[in-house]
N, C-alpha and C positions, 0 to 999 in steps of 0.2 A: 504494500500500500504506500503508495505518494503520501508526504505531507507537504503540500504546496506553499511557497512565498513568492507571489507575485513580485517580479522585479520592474523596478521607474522607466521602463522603456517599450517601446516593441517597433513590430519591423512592418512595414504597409507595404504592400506591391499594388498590380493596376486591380487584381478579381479578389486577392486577401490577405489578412490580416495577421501577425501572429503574435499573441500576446506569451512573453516569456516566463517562469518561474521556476527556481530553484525547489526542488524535491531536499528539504532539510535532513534525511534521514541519509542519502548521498552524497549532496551536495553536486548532484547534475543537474545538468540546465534542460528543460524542453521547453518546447511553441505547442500551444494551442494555438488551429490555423483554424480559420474563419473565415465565410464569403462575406466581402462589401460591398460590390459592387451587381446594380439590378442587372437582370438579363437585359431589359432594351437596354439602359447603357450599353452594357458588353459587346450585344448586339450589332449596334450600330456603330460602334469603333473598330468590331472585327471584320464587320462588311466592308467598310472603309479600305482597311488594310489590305484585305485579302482579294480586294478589286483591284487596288491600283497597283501592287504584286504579281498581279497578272493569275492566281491560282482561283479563287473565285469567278465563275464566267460573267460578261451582263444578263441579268434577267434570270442566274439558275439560283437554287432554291438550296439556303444555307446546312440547310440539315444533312444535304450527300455531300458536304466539304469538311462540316466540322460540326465539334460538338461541344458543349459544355461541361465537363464533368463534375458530377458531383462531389463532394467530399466523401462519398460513402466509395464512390465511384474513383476517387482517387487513391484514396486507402486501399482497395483491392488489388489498383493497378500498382500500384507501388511496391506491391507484394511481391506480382507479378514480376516487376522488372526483376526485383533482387533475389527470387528463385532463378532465374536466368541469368545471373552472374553477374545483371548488371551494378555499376555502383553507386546505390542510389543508400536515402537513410528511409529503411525500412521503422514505418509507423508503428508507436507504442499501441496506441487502444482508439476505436471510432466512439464518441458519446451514442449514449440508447436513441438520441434522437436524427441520429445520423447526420447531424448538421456542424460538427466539428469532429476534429481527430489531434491526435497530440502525438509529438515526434521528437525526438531526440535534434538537440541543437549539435551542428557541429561548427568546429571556429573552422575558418578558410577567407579563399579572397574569392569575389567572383571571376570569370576569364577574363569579362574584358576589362575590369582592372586589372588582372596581372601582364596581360598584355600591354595594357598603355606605361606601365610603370619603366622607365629607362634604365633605372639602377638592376632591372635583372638580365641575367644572360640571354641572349637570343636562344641560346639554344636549350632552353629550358621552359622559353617561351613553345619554341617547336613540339616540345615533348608534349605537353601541357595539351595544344591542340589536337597531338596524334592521338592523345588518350580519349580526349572527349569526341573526334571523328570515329575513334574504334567504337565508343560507347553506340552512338548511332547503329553502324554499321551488324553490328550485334545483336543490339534491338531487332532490326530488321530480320535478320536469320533468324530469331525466334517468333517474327511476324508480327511482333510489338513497337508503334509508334508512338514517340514518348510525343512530342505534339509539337507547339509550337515552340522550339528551341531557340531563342535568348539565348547569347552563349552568358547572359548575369547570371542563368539558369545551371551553369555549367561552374562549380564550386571547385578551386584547385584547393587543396590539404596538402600540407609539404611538412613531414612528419619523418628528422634523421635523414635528413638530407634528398627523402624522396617526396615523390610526386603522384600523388592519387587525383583525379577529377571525379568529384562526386555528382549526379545528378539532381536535382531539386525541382519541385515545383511542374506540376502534369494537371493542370487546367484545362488543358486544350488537346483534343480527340480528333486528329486530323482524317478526312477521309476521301473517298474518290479516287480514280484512275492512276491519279500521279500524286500522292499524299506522301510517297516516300523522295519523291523526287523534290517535294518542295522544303518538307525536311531539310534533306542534305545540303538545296540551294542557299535556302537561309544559314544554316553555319558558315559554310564558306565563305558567302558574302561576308558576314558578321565578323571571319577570321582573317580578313583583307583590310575590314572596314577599323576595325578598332585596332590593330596592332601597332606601334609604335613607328616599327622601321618595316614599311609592306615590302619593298624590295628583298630584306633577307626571311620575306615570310613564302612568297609569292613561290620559289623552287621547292620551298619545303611540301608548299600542298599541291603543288604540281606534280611531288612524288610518293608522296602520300595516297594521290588519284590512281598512281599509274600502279602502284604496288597495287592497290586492292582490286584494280580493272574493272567495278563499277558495271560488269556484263549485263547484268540483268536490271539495269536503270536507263531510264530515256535522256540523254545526257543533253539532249536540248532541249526537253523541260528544263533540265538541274541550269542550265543557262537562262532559258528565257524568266526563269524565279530571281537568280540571281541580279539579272539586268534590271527586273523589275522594283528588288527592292534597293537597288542602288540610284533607282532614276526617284524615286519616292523619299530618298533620303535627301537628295540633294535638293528637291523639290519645297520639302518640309522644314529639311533645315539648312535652307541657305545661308553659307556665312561664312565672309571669304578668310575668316581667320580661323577658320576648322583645316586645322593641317592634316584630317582625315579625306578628305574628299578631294576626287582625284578628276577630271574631267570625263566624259561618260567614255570618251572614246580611248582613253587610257586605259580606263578598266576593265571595258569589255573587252578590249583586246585581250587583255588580260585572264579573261573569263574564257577567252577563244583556246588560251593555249590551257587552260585547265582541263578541258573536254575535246580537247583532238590527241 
């Protein structure tokens, strides 16, 4: 049995909440997660997205793209990933009213903080990435899509000098035709877009692509995703002093040599 202390803080993402507390009998930390945000909000920011992304068609009907999961719904899935090896933090307990669930906290940095950060090695930066592309990739072979992957979503733990990528946060129930291809495009984007130095990133996931050869993925969906949310980015967040953004045609070149 928990004896709970709520601690002065908690952590808010865009769908939930998680309020913290110390189990005084260990002295470990878990989150109660909790949904915040209403379905039409949600709704209508993930239609947004997932239109000008290009993975939502005009006029089809959001329910064969994606889904909402619920917290009971998350909690199962989470199970899921981590009977499959993946490395995600398997959930303590769901409440009886299936409307929250409680999880063990773990410390780390997200990715693309540890990516923007200068003081760490490039090549640790690489590593980092390779773990959380394997993670994907794995999912996949098990038939499991973690959803819509934020690489914030993507927690590096560096523990004795190594490097774990934990997984977090399964809101989003991707579905349809090419739901693994939009997956993969959003990482990659995501692992160009936020990285510090994208030149000593760009060979790495060029060969990162080429080792796992991707056969069985439509590599120009995983492109036309990727262009999609680079052209969205730059659209949204114009600002010529974001040393991330790269001119389209720079990047997609770039995207070009990822998938040939």
């Amino acid at each position: 049995h928990l004896i709970p202390t709520l601690l002065p803080f908690e952590f808010e993402g865009t769908t939930n909440t998680h309020l913290p507390f110390r189990d005084s009998s260990s002295g470990n930390i878990f989150l109660l997660r909790l949904p915040i945000k209403s379905d039409f909000q949600w709704q209508a920011q993930t239609r947004h997205l997932y239109t000008s992304q290009g993975f939502l068609p005009e006029g089809a009907e959001p329910d064969n793209y994606y889904h909402r999961r619920t917290i009971a719904e998350q909690f199962a899935f989470m199970h899921q990933l981590a009977d499959a090896g993946i490395p995600v933090v398997r959930p303590t307990a769901l409440a009886r009213d299936k409307k929250s669930m409680l999880v063990p906290y773990i410390g780390g940095v997200p990715l693309d903080t540890f990516l923007q950060n200068p003081e760490i090695p490039q090549e640790r930066k690489t590593k980092a990435v390779r773990l959380a592309f394997e993670n994907i990739l794995t999912a996949h072979q098990h038939g499991l899509l973690m959803g819509d992957r934020w690489i914030t979503n993507s927690i590096v733990v560096e523990q004795q000098n190594q490097i774990q990528v934990v997984e977090v946060d399964f809101d989003i129930e991707l579905r349809g035709p090419y739901a693994r291809e939009f997956e993969l495009g959003k990482f990659l984007f995501h692992a160009l877009y936020y990285v510090a130095d994208r030149e000593a990133m760009l060979p790495a996931l060029l060969e990162m692509v080429k080792q796992s050869g991707l056969r069985d993925y439509n590599l120009a969906k995983v492109a036309q995703f990727i262009i999609g949310h680079h052209r969205l980015f730059l659209q949204e967040n114009a600002d010529p002093a974001n040393h991330r953004q790269a001119p389209p045609a720079i990047l997609e070149s770039q995207i070009a040599m990822l998938i040939n």
